[in-house]
PQR file of N, CA, C, O and H, with PARSE charges and radii, in Angstrom:
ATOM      1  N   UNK A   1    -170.997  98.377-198.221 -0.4000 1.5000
ATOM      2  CA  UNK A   1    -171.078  96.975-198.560 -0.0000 2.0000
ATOM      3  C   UNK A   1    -170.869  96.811-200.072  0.5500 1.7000
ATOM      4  O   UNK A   1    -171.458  97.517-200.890 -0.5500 1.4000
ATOM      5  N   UNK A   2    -170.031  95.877-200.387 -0.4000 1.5000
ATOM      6  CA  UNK A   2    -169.902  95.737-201.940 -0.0000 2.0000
ATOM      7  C   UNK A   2    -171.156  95.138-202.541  0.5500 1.7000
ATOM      8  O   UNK A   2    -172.068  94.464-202.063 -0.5500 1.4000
ATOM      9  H   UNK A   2    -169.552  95.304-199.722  0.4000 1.0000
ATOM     10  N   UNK A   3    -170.855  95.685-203.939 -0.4000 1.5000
ATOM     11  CA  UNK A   3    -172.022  94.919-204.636 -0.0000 2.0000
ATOM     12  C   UNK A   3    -172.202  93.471-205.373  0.5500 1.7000
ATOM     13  O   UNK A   3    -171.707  93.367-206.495 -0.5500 1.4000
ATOM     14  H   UNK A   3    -170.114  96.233-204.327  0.4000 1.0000
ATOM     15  N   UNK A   4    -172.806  92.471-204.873 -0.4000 1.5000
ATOM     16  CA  UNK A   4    -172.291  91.081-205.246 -0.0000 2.0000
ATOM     17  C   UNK A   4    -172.325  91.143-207.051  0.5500 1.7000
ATOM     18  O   UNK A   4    -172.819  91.863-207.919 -0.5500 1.4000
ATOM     19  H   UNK A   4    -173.209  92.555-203.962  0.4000 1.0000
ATOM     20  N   UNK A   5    -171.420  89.833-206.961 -0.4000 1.5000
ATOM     21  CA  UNK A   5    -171.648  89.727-208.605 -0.0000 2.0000
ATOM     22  C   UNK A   5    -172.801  89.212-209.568  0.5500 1.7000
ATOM     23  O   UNK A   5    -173.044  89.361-210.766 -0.5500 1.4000
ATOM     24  H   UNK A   5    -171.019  89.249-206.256  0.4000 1.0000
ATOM     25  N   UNK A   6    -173.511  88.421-208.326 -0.4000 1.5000
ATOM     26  CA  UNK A   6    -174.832  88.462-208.490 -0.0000 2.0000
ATOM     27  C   UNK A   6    -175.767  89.701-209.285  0.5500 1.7000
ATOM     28  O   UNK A   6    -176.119  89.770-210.463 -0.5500 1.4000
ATOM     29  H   UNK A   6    -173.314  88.300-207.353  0.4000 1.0000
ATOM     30  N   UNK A   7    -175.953  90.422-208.395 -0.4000 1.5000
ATOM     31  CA  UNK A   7    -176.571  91.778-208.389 -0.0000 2.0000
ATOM     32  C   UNK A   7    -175.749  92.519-209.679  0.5500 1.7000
ATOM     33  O   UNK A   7    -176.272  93.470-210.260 -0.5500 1.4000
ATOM     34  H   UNK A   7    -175.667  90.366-207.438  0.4000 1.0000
ATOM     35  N   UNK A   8    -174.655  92.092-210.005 -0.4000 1.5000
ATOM     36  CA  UNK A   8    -173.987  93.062-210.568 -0.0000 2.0000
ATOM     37  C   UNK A   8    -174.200  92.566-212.456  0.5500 1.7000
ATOM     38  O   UNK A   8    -174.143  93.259-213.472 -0.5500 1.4000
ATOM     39  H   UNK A   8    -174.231  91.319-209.533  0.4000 1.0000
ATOM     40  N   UNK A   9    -174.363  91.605-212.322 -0.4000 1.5000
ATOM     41  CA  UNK A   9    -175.055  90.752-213.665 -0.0000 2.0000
ATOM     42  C   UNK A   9    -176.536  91.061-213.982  0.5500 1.7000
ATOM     43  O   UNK A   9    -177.049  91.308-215.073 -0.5500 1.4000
ATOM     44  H   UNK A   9    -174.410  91.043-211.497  0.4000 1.0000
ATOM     45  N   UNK A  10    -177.149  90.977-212.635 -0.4000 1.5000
ATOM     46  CA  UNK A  10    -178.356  91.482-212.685 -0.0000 2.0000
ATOM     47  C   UNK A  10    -178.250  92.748-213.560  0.5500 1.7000
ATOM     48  O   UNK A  10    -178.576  92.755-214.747 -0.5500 1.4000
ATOM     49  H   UNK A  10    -176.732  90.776-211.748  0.4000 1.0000
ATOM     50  N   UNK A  11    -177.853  93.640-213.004 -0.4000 1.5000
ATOM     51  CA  UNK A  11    -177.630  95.089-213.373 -0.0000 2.0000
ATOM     52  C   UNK A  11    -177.522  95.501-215.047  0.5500 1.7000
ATOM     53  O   UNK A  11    -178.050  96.371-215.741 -0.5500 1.4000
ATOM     54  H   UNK A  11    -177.588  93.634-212.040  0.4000 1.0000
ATOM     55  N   UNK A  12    -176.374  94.199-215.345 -0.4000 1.5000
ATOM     56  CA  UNK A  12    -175.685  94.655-216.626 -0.0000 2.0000
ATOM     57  C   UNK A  12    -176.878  94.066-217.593  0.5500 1.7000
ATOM     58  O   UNK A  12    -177.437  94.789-218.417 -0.5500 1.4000
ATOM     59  H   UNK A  12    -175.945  93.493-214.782  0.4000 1.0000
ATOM     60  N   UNK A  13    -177.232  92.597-217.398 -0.4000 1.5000
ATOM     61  CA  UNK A  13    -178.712  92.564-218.036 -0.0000 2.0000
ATOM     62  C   UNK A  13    -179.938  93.202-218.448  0.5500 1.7000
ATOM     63  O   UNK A  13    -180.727  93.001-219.371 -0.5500 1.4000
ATOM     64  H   UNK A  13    -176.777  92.009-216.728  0.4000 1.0000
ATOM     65  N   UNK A  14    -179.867  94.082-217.436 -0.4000 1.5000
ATOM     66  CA  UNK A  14    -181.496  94.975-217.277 -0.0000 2.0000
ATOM     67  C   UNK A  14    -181.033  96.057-218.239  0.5500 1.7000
ATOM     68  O   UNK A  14    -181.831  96.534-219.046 -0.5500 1.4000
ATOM     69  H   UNK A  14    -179.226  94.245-216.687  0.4000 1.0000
ATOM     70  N   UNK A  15    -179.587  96.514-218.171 -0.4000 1.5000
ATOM     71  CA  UNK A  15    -179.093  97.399-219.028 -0.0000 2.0000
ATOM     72  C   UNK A  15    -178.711  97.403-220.721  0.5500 1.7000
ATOM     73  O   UNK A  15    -178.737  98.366-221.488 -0.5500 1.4000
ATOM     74  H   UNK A  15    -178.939  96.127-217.515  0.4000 1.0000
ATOM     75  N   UNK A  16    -178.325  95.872-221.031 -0.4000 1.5000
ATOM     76  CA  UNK A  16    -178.299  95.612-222.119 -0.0000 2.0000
ATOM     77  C   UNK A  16    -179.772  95.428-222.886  0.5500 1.7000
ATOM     78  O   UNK A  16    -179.912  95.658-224.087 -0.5500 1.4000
ATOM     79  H   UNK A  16    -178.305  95.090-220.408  0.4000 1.0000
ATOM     80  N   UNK A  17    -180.782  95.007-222.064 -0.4000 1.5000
ATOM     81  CA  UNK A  17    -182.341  95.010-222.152 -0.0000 2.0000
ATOM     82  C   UNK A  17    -183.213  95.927-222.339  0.5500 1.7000
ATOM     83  O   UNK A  17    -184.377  95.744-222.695 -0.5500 1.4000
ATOM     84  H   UNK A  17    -180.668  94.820-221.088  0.4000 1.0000
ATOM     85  N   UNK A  18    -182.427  97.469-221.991 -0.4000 1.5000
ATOM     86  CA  UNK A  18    -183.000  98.167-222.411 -0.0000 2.0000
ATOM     87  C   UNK A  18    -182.624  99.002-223.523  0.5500 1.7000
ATOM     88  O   UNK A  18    -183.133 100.098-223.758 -0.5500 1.4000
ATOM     89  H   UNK A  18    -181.482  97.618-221.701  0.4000 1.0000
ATOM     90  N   UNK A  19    -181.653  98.412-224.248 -0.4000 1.5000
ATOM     91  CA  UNK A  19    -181.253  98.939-225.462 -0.0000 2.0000
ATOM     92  C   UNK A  19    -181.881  97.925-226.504  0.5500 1.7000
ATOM     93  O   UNK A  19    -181.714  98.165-227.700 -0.5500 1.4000
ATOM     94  H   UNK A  19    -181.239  97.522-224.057  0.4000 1.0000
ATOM     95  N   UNK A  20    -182.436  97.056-226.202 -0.4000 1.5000
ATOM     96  CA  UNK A  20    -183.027  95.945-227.388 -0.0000 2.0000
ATOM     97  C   UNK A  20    -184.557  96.214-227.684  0.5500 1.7000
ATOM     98  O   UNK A  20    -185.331  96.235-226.727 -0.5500 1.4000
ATOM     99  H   UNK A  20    -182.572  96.862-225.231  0.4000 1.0000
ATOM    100  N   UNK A  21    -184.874  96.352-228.547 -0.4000 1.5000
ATOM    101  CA  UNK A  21    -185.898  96.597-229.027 -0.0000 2.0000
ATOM    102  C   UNK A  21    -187.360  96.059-228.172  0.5500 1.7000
ATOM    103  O   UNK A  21    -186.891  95.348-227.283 -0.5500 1.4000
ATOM    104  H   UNK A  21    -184.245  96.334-229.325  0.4000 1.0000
ATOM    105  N   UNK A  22    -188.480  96.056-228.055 -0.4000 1.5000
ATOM    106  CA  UNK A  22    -189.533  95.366-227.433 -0.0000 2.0000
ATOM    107  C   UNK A  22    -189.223  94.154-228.611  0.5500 1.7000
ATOM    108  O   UNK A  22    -189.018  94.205-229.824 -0.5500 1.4000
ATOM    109  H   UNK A  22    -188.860  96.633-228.777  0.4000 1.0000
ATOM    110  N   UNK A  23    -189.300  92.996-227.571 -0.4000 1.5000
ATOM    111  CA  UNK A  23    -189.406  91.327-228.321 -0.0000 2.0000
ATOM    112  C   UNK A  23    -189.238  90.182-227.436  0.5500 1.7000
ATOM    113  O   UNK A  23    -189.848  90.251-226.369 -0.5500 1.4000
ATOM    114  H   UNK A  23    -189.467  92.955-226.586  0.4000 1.0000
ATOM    115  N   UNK A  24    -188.645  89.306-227.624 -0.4000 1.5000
ATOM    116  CA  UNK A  24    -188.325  88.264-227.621 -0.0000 2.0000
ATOM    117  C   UNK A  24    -186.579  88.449-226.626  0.5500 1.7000
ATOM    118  O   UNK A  24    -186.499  88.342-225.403 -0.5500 1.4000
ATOM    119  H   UNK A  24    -188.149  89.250-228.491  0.4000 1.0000
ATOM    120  N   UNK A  25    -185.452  88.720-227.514 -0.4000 1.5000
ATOM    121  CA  UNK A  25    -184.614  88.783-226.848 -0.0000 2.0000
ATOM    122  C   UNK A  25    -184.900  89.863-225.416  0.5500 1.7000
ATOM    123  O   UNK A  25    -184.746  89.301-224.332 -0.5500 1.4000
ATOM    124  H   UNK A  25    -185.517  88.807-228.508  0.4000 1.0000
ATOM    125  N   UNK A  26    -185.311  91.396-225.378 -0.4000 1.5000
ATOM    126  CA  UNK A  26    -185.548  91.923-224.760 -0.0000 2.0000
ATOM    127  C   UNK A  26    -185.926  91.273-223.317  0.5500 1.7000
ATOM    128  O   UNK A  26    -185.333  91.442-222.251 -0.5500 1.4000
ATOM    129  H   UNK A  26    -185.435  91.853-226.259  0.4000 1.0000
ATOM    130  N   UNK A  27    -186.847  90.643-223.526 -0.4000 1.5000
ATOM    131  CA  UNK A  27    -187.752  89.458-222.559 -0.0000 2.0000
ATOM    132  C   UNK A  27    -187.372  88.779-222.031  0.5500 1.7000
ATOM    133  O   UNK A  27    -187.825  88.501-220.921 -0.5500 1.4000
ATOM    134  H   UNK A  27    -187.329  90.506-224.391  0.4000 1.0000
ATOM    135  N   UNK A  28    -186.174  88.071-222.657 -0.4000 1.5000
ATOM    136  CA  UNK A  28    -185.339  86.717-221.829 -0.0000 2.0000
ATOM    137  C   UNK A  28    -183.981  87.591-221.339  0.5500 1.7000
ATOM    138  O   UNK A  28    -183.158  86.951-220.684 -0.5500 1.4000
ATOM    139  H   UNK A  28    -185.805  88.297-223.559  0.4000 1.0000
ATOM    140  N   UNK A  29    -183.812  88.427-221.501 -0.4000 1.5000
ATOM    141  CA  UNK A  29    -182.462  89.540-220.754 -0.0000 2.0000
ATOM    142  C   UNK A  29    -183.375  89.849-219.440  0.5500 1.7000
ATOM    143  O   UNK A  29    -182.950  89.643-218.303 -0.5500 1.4000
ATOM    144  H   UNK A  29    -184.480  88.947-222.033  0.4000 1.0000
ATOM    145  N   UNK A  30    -184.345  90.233-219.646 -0.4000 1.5000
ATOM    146  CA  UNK A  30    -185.646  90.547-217.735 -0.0000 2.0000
ATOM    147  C   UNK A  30    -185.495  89.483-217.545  0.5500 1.7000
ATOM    148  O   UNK A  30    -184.571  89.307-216.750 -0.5500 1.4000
ATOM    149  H   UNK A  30    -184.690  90.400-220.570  0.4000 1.0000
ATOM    150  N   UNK A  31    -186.102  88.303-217.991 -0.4000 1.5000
ATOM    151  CA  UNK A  31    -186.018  87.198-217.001 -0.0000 2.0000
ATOM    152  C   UNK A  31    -185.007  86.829-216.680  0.5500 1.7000
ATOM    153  O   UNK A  31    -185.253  86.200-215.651 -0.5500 1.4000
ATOM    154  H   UNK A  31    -186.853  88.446-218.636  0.4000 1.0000
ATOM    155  N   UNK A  32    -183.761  86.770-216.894 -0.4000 1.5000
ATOM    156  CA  UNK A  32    -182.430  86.447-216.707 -0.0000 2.0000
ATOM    157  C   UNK A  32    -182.425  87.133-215.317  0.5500 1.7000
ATOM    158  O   UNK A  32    -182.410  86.526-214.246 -0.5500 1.4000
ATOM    159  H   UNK A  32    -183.562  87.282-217.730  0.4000 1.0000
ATOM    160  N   UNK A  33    -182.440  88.698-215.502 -0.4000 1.5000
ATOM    161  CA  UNK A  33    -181.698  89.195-214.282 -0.0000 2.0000
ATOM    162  C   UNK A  33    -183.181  89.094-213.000  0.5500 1.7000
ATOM    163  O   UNK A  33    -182.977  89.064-211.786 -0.5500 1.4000
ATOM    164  H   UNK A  33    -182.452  89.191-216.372  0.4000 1.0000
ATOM    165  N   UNK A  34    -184.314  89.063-213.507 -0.4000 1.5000
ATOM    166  CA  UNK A  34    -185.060  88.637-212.856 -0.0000 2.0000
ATOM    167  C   UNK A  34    -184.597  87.296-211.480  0.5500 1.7000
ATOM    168  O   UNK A  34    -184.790  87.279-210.264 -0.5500 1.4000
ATOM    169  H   UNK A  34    -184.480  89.088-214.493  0.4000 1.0000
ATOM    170  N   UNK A  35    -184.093  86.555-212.205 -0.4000 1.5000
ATOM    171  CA  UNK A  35    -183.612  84.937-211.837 -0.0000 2.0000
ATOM    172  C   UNK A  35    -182.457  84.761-210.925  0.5500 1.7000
ATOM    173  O   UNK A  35    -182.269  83.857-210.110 -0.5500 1.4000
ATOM    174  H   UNK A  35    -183.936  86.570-213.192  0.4000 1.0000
ATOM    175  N   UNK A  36    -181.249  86.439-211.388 -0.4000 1.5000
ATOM    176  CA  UNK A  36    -180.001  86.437-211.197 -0.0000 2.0000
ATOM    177  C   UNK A  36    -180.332  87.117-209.357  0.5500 1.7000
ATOM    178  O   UNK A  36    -179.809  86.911-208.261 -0.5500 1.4000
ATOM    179  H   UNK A  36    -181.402  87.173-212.050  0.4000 1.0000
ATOM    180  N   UNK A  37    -181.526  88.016-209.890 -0.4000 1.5000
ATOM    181  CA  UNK A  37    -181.745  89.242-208.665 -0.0000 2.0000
ATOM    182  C   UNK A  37    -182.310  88.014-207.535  0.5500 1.7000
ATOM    183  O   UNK A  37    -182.131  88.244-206.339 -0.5500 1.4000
ATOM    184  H   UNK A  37    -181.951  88.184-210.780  0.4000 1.0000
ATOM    185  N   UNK A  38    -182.965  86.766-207.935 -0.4000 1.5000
ATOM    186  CA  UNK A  38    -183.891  85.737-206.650 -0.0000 2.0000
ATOM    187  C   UNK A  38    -182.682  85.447-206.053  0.5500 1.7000
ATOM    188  O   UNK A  38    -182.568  85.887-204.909 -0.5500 1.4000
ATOM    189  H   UNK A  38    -183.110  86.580-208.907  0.4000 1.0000
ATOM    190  N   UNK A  39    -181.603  84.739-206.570 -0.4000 1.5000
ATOM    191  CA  UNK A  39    -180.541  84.137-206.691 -0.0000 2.0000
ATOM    192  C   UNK A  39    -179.669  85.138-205.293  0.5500 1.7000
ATOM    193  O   UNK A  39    -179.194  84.751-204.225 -0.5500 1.4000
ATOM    194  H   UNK A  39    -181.696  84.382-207.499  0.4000 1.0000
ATOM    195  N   UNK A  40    -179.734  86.227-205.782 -0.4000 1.5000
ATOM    196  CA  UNK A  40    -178.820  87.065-204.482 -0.0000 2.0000
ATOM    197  C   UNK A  40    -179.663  86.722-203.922  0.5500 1.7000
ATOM    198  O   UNK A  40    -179.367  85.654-203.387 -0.5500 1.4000
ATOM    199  H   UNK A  40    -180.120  86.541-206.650  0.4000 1.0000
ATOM    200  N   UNK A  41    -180.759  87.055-203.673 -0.4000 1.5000
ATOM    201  CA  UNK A  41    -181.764  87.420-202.282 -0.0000 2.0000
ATOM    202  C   UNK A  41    -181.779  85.945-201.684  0.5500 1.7000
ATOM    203  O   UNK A  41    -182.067  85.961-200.488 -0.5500 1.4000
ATOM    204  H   UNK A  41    -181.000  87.923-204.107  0.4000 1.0000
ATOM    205  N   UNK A  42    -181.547  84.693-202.193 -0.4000 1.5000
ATOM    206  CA  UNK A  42    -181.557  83.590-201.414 -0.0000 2.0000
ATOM    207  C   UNK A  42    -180.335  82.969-200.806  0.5500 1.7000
ATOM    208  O   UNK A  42    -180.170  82.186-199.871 -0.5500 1.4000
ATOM    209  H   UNK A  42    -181.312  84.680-203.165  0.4000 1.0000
ATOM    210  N   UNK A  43    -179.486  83.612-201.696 -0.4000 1.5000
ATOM    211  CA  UNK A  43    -177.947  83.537-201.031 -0.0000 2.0000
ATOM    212  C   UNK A  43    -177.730  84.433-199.823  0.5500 1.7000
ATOM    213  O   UNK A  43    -176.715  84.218-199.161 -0.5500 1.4000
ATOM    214  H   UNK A  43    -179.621  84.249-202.456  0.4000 1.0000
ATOM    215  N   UNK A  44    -178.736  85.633-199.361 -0.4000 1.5000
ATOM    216  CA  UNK A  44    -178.540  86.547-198.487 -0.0000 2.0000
ATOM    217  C   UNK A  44    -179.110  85.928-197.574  0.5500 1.7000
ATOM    218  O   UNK A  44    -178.556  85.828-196.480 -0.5500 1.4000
ATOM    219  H   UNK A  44    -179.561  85.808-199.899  0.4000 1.0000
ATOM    220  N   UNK A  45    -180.788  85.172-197.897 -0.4000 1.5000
ATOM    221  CA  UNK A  45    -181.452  84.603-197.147 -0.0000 2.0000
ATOM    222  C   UNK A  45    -180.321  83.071-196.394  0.5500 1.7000
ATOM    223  O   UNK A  45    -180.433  82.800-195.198 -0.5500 1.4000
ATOM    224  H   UNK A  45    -181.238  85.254-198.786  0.4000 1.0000
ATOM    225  N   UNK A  46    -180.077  82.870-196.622 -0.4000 1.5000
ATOM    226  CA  UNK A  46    -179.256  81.833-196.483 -0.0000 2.0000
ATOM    227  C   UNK A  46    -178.020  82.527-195.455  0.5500 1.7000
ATOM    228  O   UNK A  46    -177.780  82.089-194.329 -0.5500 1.4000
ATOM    229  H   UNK A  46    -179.987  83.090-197.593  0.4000 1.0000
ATOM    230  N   UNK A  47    -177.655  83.116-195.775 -0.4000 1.5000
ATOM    231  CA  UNK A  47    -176.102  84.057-195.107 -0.0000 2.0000
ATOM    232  C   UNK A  47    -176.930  84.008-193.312  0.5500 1.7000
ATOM    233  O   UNK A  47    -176.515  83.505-192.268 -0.5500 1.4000
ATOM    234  H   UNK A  47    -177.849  83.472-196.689  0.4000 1.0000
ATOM    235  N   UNK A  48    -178.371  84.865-193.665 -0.4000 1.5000
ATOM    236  CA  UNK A  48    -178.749  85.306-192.084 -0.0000 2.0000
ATOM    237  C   UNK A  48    -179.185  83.886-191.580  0.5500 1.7000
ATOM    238  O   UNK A  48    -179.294  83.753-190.361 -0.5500 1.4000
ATOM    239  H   UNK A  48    -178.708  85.274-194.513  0.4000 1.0000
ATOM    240  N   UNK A  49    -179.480  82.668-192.497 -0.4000 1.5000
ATOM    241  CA  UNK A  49    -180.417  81.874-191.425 -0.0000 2.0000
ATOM    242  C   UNK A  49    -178.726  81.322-190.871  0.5500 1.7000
ATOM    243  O   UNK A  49    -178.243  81.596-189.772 -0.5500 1.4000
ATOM    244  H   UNK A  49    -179.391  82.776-193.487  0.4000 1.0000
ATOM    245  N   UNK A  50    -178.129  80.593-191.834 -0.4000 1.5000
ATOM    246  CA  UNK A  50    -176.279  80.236-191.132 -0.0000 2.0000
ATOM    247  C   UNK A  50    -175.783  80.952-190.138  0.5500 1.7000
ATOM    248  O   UNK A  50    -174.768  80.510-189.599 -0.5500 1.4000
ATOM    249  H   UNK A  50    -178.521  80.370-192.727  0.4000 1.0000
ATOM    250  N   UNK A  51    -176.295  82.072-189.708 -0.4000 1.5000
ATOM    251  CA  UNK A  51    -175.900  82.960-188.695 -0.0000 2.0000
ATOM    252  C   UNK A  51    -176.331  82.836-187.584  0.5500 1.7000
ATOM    253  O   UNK A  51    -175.764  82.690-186.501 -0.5500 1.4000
ATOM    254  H   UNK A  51    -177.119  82.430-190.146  0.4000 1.0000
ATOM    255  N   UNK A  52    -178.068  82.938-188.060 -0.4000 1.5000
ATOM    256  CA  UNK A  52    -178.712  82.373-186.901 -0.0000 2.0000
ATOM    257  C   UNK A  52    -178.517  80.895-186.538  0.5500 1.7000
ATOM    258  O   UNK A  52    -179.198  80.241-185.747 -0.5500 1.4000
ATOM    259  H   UNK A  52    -178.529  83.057-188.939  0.4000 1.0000
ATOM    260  N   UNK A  53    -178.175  80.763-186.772 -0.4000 1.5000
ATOM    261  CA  UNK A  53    -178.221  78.742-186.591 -0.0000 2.0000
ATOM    262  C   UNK A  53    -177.337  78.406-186.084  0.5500 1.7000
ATOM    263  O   UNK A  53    -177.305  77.358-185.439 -0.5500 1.4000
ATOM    264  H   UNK A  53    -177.622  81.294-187.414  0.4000 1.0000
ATOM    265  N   UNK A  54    -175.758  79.674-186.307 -0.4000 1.5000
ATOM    266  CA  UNK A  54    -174.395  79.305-185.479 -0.0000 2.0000
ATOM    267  C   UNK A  54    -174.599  79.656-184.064  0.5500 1.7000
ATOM    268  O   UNK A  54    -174.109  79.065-183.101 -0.5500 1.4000
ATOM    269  H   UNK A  54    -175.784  80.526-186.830  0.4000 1.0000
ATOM    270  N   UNK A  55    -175.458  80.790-184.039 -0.4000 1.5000
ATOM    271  CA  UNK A  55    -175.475  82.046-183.150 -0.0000 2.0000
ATOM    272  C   UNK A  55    -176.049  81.456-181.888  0.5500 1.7000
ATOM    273  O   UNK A  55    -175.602  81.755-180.781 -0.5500 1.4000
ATOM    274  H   UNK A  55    -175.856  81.270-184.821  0.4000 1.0000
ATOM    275  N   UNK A  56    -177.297  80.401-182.117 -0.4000 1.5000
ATOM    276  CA  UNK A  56    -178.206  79.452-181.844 -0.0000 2.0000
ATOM    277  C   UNK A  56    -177.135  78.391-180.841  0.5500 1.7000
ATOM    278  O   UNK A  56    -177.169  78.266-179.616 -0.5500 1.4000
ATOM    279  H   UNK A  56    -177.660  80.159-183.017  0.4000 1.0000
ATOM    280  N   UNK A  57    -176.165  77.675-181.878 -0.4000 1.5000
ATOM    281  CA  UNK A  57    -175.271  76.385-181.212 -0.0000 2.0000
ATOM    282  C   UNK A  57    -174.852  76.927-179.863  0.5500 1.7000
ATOM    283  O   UNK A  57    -174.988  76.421-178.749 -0.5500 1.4000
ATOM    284  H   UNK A  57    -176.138  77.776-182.872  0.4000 1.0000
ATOM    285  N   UNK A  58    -174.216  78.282-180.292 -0.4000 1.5000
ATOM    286  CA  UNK A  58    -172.923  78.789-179.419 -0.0000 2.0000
ATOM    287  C   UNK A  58    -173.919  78.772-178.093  0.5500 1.7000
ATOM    288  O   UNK A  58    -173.735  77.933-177.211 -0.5500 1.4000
ATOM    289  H   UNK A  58    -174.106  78.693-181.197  0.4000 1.0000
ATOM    290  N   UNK A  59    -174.955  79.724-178.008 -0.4000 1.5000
ATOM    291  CA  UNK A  59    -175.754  80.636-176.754 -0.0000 2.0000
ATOM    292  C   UNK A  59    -176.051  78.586-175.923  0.5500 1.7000
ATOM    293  O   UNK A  59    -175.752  78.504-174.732 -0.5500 1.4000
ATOM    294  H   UNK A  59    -175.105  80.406-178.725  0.4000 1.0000
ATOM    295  N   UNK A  60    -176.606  77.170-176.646 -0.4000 1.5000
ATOM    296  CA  UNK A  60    -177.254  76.008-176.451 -0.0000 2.0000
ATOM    297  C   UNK A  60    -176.195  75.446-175.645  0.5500 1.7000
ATOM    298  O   UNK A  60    -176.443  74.939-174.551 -0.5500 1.4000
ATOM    299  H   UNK A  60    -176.850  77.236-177.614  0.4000 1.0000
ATOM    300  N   UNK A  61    -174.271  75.547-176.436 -0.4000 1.5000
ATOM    301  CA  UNK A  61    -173.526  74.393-175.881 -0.0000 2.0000
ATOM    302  C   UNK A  61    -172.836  74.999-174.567  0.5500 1.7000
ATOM    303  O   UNK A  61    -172.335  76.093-174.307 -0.5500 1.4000
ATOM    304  H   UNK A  61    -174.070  75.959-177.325  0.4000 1.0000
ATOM    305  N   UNK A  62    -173.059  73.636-173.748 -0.4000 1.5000
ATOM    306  CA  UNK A  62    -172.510  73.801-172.098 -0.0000 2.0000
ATOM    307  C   UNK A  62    -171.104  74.682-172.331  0.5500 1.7000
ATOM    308  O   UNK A  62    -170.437  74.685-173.365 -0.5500 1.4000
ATOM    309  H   UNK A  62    -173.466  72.747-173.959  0.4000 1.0000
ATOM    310  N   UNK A  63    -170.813  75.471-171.031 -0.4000 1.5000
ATOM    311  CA  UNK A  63    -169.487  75.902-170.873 -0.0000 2.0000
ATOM    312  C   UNK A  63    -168.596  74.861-169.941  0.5500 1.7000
ATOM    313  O   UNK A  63    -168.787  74.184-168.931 -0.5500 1.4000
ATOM    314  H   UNK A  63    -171.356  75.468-170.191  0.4000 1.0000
ATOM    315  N   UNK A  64    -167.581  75.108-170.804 -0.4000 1.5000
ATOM    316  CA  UNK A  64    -166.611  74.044-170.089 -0.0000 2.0000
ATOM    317  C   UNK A  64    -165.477  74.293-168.752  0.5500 1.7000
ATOM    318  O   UNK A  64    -164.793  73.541-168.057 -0.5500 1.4000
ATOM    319  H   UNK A  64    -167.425  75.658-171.625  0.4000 1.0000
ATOM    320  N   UNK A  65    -165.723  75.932-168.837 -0.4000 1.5000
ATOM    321  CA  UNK A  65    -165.101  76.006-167.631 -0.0000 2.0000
ATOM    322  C   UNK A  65    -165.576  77.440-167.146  0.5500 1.7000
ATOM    323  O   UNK A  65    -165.457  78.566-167.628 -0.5500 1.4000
ATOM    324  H   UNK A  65    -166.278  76.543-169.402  0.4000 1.0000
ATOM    325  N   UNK A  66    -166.195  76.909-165.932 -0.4000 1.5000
ATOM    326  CA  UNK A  66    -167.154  78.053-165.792 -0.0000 2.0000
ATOM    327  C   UNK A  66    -166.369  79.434-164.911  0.5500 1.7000
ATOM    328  O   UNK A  66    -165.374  79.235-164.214 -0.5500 1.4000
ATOM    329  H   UNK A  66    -166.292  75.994-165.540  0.4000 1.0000
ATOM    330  N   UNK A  67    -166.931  80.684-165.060 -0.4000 1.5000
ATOM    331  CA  UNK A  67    -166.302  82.231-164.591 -0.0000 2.0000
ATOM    332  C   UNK A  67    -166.421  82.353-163.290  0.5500 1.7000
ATOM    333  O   UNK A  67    -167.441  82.243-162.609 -0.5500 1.4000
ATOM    334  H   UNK A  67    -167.739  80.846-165.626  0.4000 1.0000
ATOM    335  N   UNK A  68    -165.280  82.598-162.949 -0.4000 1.5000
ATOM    336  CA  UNK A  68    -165.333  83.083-161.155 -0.0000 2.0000
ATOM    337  C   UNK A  68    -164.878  84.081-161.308  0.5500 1.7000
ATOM    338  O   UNK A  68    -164.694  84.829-160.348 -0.5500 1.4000
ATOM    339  H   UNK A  68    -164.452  82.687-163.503  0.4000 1.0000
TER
END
């Protein structure tokens, strides 16, 4: 599975964050990818409920021409 670009910002943040000294900037580079990392996980959350919810219509709507 590829790695979203989400996640992948995440990544580069946490990495530039740990070359910055303990402070201030340091701090708002974590919370960034902190924010970036919710951000995938609700876009994923989102992916499975759209799935379920299609998955849901299909199994609910009548067939229109039924199997012999």
């Amino acid at each position: 599975m590829a790695v979203s670009p989400l996640k992948r910002q995440a990544t580069d943040a946490l990495r530039r964050a740990r070359k910055l000294p303990v402070g201030p900037d340091r701090n708002d580079l974590r919370q960034l990818a902190v924010g970036l990392r919710f951000l995938d996980k609700q876009r994923l959350k989102s992916k499975l409920r759209d799935r379920a919810t299609a998955s849901d219509e299909v199994k609910d709507s009548p067939r229109t021409s039924p199997r012999t």
